[in-house]
N, C-alpha and C positions, 0 to 999 in steps of 0.2 A: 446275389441270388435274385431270381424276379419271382413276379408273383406267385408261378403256380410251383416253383421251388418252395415258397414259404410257405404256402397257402396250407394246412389240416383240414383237411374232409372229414364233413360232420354227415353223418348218415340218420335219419330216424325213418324206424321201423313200427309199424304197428301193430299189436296183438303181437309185441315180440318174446315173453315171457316163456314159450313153450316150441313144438312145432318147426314146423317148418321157418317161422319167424325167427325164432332162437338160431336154428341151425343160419340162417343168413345173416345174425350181426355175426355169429361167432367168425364166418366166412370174411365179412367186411372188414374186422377187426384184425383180422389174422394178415388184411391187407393195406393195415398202417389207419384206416381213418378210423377215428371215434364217432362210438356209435350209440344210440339214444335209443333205450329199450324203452316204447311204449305201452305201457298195460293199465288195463283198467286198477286192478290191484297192486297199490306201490310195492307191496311186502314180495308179491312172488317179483314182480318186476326189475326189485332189485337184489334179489337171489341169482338172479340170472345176469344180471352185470354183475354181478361178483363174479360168475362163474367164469363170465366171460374175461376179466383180469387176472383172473388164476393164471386162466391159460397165456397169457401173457398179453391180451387186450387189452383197449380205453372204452370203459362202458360205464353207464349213467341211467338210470334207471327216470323216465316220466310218466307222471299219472295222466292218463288218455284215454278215452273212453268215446271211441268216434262217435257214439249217438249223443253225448252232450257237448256241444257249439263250448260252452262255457270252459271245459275244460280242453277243447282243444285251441283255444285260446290263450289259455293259460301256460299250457303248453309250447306256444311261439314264443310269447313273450319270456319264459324262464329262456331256450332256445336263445333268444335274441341278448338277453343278459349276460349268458356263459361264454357265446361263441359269437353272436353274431351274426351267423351267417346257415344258411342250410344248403348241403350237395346234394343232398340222396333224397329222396322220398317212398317208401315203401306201405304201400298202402295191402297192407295185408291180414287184417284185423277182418275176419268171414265167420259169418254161425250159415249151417246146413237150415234150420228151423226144426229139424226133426230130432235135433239130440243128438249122440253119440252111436249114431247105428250107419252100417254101411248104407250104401246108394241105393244097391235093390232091397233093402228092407223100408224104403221112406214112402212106406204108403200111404200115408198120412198129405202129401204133395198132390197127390193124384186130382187133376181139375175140377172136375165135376162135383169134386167132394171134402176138398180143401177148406180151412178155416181161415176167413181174410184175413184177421187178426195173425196169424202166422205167416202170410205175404208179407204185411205191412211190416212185421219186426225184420222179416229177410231183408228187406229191400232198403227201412232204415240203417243196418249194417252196412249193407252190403253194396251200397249205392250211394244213397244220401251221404252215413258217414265217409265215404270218400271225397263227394265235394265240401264237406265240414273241413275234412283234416286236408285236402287240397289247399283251397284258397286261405285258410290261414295261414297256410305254410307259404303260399307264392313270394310275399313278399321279401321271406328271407333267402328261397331258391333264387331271386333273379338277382343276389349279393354273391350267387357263386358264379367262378368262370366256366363251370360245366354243369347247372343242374339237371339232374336225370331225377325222373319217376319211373315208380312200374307197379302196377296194377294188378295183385294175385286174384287172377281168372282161374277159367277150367276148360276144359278140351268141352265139360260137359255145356257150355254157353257156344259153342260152336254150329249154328242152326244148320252148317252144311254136315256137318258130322253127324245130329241128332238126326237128321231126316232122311238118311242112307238105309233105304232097308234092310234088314239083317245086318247092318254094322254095328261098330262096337260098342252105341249106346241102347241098339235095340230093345238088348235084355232089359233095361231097367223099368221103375213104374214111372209115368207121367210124372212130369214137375210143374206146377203153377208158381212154387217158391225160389227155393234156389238157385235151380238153371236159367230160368229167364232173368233173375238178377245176375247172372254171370254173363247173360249175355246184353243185358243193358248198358255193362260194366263196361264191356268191350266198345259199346254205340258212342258211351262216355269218355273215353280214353278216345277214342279218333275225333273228336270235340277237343277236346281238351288239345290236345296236340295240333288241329289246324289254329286255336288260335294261340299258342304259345311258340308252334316253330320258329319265327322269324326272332325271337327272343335265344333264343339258341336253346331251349328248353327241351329237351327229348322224352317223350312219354311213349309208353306201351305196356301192353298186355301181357300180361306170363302163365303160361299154363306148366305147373309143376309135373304133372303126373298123378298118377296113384300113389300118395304117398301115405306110410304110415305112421296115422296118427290119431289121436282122439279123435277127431268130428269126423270118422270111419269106423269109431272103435276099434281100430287098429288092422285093419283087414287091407292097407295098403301094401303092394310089393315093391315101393321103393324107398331110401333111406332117408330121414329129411334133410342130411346133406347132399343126398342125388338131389331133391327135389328143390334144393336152394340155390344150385348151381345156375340156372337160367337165370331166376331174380339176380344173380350178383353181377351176368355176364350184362343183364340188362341196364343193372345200374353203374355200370362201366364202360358203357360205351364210349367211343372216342366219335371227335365232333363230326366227323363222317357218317355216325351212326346212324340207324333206320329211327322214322320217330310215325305212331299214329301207328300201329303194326302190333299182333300176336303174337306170339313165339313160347316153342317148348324147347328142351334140350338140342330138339334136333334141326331145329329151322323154325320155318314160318309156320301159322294153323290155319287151317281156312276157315273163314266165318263163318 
């Protein structure tokens, strides 16, 4: 056998407890590699790799908590103990700032009247912890023959999308919090990927859709197995694959 005959793909996911995140180890799992359920809380976190072995998975539950350095730390190193090595990275661990309420209920975002204090935790989430739980991770991504990342965005970080008038984001109220962290996310991910390509390291964006779930309170129309199927096509690309790039189910997104 050669290597990538013996090799076991390790996936870790973050905020994977629930959601859309759940619905993607379970996908990953269901496609031979073992997958590393990241949640802030061990106990649901590894409710969910149980769940995930039921069905007939390899799932491992890790405490991670993107806004502390410390434990995403922690995190490589148990990582590095078990396996070794990391394939996958799924950076999908996101708060709205507004709670559990859908998009046009998040009045609360609206610019001129926003609380920074609720910026600042968006963008710690939603930004920051992804270069916490990034470069922790690098060192053990560049021990695989194919690391992939993907970065769970939103259609709603899309500044050509939001400024269409009468398009699809019109109806909603102004964002100062979590749309512009979606769409830093994006500025981030095309960073990250010019300087990782020649590593063979593939990064990108993924916009799931409207899916439902809690941080909508449930007002999404799509399944979070629909909505996991792009993160999993993302974190499978083959070494042809596009890298620095968006993408929903259907293709590419414009910026």
């Amino acid at each position: 056998m050669n290597e990538h005959e013996t090799h076991q793909q390790v996936a870790l996911i973050t905020g994977a407890n629930k959601g859309i995140g759940r619905a993607t180890a379970e996908q990953l799992a269901a496609l031979g590699m073992t997958v590393l359920i990241g949640a802030r809380d061990l106990r649901r976190g590894a409710e969910a790799a149980a769940a995930v072995r039921v069905a007939g998975g390899d799932a491992h539950a890790v405490t991670l908590d993107v806004t502390d350095p410390a434990t995403a730390q922690e995190a490589a190193e148990w990582i590095e103990e078990h396996h070794g090595h990391l394939d996958v990275l799924i950076n999908n661990a996101g708060i709205t700032g507004s709670g559990q309420v859908a998009p046009e209920d998040a009045h609360d975002q609206i610019p001129s009247s926003v609380e920074l204090d609720m910026v600042r935790a968006v963008f710690e989430t939603n930004v920051f912890g992804v270069i916490t739980v990034t470069n922790a991770m690098l060192p053990l991504l560049r021990r695989s023959p194919a690391p992939r990342v993907v970065n769970v965005s939103s259609a709603a970080g899309s500044l050509t999308i939001a400024s269409i008038p009468d398009g699809p984001l019109a109806g909603l109220p102004a964002s100062a919090a979590y749309t512009p962290s979606k769409t830093a996310l994006n500025a981030l991910t095309v960073q990250y990927a010019n300087e990782l390509w020649k590593d063979g390291i593939l990064i990108n964006a993924a916009d799931p859709g409207y899916v439902d779930t809690e941080i909508n309170n449930h007002r999404g129309y799509l399944t979070v197995a629909q909505g996991a199927a792009v993160l999993v096509r993302l974190a499978t690309l083959g070494a042809d694959g596009p890298t620095g790039g968006f993408f929903n189910e259907d293709g590419p997104v414009p910026w």
